[in-house]
N, C-alpha and C positions, 0 to 999 in steps of 0.2 A: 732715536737719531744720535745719542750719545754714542752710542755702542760703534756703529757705525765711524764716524767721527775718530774715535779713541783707534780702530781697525787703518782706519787710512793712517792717524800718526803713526803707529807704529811702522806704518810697510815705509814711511817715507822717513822714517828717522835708520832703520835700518839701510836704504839705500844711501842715504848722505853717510851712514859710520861706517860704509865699506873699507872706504880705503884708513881707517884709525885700526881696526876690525885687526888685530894677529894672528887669529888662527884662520884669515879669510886672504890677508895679503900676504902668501909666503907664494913662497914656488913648489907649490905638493900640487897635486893631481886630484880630482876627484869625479868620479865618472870618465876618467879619462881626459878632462878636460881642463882646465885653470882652474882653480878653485874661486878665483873673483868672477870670474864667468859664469859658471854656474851660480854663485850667490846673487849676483847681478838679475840674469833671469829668473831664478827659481822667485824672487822679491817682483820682478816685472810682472810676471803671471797673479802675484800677489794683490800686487797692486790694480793690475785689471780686473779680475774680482770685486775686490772691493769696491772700484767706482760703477763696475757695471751692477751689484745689492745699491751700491745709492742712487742709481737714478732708476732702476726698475722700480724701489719700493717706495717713491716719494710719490705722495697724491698729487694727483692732476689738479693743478692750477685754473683749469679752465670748466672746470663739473660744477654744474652751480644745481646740480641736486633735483635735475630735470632732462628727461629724454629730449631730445633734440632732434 
């Protein structure tokens, strides 16, 4: 669950340093597109990820270790 955890701070500390970020807040192009833009998404897709591994791999709360 560590690992996990340590994966979301990272995606959510990089989307807060966007705008500090210099080689992310200039006016250059990448892909054709803003560079904070694509940093912004490329981190969203990131970030969905990541919560979608934490709640698929958390044990079921309600399995008490008998078919039902």
């Amino acid at each position: 669950m560590r690992v996990k955890l340590i994966l979301l701070g990272v995606v959510v500390v990089a989307l807060v340093a966007t705008v500090w970020l210099p080689f992310v807040n200039t006016a250059s192009l990448w892909l054709g597109l803003p560079s904070i833009m694509v940093w912004t998404a490329a981190w969203v897709l990131g970030l969905t990820l990541v919560l979608a591994l934490i709640e698929f791999t958390r044990p079921d709360e309600n399995e008490t270790g008998e078919d039902s």
